[in-house]
C-alpha positions as CSV (number, residue, x, y, z in Angstrom):
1,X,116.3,92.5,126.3
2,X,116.6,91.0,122.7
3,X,119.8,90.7,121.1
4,X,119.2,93.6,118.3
5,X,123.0,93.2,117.0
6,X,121.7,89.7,115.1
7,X,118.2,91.3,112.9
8,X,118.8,90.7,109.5
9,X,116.9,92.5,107.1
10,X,115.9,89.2,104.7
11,X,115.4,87.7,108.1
12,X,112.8,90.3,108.9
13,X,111.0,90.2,106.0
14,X,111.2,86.6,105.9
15,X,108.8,86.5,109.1
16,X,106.8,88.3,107.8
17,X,104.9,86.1,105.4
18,X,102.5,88.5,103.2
19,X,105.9,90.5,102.1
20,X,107.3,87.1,100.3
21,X,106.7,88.9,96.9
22,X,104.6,91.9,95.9
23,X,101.1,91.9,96.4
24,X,98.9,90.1,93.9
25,X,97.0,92.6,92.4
26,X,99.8,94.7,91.7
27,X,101.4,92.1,90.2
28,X,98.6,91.6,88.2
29,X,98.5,95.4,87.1
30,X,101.9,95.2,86.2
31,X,101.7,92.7,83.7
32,X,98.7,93.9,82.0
33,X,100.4,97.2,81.9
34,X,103.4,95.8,80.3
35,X,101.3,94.0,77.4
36,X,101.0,96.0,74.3
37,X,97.5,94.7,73.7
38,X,96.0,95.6,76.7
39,X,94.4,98.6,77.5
40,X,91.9,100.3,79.8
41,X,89.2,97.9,79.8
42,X,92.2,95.1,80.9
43,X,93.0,97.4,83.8
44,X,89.7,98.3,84.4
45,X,89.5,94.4,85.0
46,X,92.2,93.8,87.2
47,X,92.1,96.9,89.8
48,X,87.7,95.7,89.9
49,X,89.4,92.4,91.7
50,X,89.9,94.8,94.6
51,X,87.4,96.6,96.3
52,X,89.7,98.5,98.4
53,X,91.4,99.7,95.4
54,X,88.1,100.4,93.0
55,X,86.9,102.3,96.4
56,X,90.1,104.3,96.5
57,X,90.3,105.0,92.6
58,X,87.5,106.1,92.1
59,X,87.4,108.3,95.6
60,X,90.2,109.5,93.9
61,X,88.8,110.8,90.7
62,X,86.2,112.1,92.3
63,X,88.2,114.7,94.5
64,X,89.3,118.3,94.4
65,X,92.6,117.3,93.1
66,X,91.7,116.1,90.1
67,X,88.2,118.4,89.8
68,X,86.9,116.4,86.5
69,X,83.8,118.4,85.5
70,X,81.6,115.2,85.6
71,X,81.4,112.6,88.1
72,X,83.3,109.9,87.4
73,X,81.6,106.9,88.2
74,X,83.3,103.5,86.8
75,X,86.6,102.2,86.7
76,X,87.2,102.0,83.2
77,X,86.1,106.0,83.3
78,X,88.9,106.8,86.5
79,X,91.7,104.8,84.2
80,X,90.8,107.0,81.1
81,X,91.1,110.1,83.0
82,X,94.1,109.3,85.6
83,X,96.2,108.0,83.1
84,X,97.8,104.7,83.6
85,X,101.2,105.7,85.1
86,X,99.3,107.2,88.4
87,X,96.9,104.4,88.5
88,X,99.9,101.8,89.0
89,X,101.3,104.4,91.4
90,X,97.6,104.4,93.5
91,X,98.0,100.7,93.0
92,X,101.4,99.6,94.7
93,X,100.6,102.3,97.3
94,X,97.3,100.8,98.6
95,X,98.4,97.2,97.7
96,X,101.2,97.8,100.0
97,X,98.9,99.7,102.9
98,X,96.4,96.0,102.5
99,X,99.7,93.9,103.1
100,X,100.6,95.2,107.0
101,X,97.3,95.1,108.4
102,X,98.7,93.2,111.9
103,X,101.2,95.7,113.6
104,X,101.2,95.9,117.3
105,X,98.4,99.5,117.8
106,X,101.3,100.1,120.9
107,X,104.3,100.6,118.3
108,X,102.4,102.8,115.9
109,X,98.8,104.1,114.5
110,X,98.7,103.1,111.2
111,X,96.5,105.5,109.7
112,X,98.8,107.9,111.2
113,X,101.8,106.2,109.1
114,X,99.9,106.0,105.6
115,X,99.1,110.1,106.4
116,X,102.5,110.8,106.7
117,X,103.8,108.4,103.7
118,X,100.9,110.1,101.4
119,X,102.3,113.9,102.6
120,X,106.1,112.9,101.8
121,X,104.7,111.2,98.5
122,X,103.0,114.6,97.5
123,X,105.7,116.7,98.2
124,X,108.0,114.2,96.7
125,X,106.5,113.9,93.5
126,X,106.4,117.8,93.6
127,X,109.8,118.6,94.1
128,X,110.0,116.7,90.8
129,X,107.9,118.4,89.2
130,X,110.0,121.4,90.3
131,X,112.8,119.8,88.8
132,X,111.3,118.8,85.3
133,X,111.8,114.9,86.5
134,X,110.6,112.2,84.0
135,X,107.5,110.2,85.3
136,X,107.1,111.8,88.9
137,X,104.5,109.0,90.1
138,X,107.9,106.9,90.9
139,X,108.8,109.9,93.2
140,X,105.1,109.3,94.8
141,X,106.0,105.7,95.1
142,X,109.0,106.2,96.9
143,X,107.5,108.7,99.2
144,X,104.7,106.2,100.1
145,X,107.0,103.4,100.5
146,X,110.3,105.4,101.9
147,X,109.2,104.0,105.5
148,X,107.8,101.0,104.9
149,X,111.1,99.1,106.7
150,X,109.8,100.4,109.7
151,X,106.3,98.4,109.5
152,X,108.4,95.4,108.7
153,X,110.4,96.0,112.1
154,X,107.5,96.1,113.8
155,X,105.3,93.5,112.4
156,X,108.6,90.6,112.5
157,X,110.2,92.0,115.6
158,X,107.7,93.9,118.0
159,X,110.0,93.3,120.8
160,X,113.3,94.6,119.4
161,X,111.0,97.6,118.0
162,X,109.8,98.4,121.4
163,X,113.3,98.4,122.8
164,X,114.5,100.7,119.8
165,X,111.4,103.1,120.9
166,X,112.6,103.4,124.6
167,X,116.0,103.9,123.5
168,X,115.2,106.8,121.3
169,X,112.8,108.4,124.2
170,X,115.6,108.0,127.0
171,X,118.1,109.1,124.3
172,X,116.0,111.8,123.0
173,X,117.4,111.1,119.7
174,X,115.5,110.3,116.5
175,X,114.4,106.7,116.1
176,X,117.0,106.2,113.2
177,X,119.4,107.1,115.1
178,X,118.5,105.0,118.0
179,X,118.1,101.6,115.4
180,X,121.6,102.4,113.9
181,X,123.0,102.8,117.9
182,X,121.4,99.5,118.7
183,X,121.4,96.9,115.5
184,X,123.8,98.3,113.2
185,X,120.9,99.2,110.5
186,X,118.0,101.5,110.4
187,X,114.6,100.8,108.5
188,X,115.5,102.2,105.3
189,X,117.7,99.5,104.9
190,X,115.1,97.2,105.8
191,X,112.8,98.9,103.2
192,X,115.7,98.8,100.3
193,X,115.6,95.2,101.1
194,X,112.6,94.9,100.5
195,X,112.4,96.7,97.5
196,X,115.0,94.2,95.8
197,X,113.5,91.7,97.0
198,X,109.7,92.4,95.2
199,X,112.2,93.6,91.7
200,X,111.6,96.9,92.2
201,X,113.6,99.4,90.2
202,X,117.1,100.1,91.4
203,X,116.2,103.7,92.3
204,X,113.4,103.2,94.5
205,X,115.5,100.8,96.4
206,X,118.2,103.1,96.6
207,X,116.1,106.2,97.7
208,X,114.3,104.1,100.3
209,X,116.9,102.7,101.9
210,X,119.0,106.0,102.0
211,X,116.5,108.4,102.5
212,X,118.1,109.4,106.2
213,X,121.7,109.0,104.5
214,X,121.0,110.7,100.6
215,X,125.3,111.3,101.0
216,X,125.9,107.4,100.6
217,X,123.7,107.1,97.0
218,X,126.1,106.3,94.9
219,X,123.6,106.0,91.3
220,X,120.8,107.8,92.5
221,X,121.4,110.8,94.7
222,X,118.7,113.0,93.3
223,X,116.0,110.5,94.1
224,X,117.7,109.9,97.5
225,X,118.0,113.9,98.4
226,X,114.3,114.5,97.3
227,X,112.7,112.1,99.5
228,X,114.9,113.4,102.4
229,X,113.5,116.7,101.8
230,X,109.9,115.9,101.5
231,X,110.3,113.7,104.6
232,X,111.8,116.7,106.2
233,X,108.7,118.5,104.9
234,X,106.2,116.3,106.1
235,X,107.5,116.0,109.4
236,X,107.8,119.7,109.6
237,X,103.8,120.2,109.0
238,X,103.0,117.4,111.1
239,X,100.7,115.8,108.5
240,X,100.5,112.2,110.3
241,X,103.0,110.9,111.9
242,X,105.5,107.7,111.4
243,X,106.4,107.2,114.9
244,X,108.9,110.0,114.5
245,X,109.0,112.6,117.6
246,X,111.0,115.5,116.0
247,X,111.9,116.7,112.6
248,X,115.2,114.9,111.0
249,X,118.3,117.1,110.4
250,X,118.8,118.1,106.9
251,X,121.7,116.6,105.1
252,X,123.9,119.9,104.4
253,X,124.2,119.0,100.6
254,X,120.6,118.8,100.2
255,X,120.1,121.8,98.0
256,X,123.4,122.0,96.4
257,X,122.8,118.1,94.7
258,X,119.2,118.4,93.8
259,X,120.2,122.3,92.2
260,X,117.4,124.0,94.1
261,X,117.1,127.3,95.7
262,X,116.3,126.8,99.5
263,X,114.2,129.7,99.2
264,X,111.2,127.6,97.8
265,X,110.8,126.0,100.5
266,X,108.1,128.2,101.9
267,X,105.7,128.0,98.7
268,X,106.9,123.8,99.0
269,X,105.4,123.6,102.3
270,X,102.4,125.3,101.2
271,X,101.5,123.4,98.1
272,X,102.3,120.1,100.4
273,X,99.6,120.9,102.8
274,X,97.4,122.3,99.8
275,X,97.4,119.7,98.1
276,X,97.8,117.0,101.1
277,X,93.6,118.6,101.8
278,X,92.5,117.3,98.6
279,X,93.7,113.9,98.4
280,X,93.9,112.9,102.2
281,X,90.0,111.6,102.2
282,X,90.2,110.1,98.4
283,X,93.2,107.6,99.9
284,X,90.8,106.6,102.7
285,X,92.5,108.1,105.4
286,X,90.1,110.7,106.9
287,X,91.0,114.2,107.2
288,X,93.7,116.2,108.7
């Protein structure tokens, strides 16, 4: 058995040598964004560098969710009419999705992952919406990336993951639960690692690596709480799955700190899967 007591989280992502800084073509984005004197035809430029994330784009414009009443048929046209805060959103996410293409098929189906990251990023970014929340594609983001530490487990330590698994089915006990019984951290921490490590704002750090613990955010609670509910959601619905077997307790101050009425949670669960139809396909991964 491998001595889980000594995995580090820089260690992790240390091994694991497409995570050394954020993918390129994000970076990229990010800087053209940031320039005053660029504008669409600059993005347009970048994201046409990557065919998986032109394909995705401009899937993307062309769905139900957005329901444009002409096809949208060039980059520069999907910038215009997404905007540019979701097109850097639809950018770290599929960036991100490109970088762990080598996890072991035993530990996990990715495409079952990325479903289940898209359905907490949905429900995420519309619990902000809910809440009147300034720029909700960072609530998207943080849904999409909220268990990324988890790919990084696997991909840097396949044999400690597979221990953790067996633990957690002999246990019967939820696979957070069984990394904090055996190393002493779980994979949001391995995920808020990474997060400061790529100079991500302190908030999506903070909400990924406590999104199974939203009581210990000390600066960002809010952000913490709402991804623990949509998690909670889209485990409940079973849209994809993360490697997760049941649906996580609920923290009991959930409600109270992100000043919501539980009894939305209904219509929440509804819109999630509603609106979880019309993307699904656009983000490349199939239906259902």
């Amino acid at each position: 058995m491998p001595d889980l007591t000594t995995l580090d989280p820089g260690a992790l992502i240390r091994q694991a040598p497409t995570l050394g800084s954020p993918p390129a073509v994000y970076q990229k984005l990010v800087e053209v964004l940031e320039d005053p004197r660029s504008g669409a035809h600059e993005v347009a430029a970048v994201i046409g560098q990557d065919p998986s994330l032109t394909a995705r784009l401009l899937r993307l414009a062309n769905s139900a969710y957005f329901a444009f009443d002409r096809p949208v048929d060039s980059v520069h046209q999907a910038v215009t009419f997404i905007g540019l805060t979701h097109v850097r959103a639809i950018a770290l996410a599929t960036s991100v999705t490109s970088a762990f293409q080598h996890v072991p098929p035993d530990l996990i189906e990715l495409e079952e992952f990325w479903r289940h990251s898209l359905a907490v990023g949905i429900c995420a970014r519309m619990l902000a919406g809910i809440r009147r929340e300034t720029n909700l594609e960072r609530f998207f983001v943080a849904g999409m990336l909220h268990d990324v530490g988890r790919l990084i487990l696997y991909t840097s330590a396949p044999d400690s993951a597979r221990t953790i698994l067996e633990h957690a089915k002999d246990r019967e006990c939820l696979l957070y639960e069984a990394e904090m019984e055996l190393t002493g951290l779980d994979h949001g921490t391995i995920g808020g690692a990474l997060m400061e490590q790529w100079n991500m704002p302190d908030s999506l750090a903070e909400c990924v690596a406590l999104h199974h613990r939203p009581q210990e955010a000390e600066r960002y609670p809010v952000e913490a709480c709402t991804i623990h509910l949509a998690d909670l959601v889209a485990n409940a619905l079973r849209l994809g799955r993360s490697g997760e077997r049941m649906v996580p307790p609920r923290w009991i101050g959930l409600w109270e700190t992100l000043d919501l009425d539980p009894s939305l949670l209904p219509e929440l669960m509804t819109s999630t899967r509603e609106e979880y139809g019309e993307v699904v396909g656009a983000f490349g991964f199939g239906d259902g």
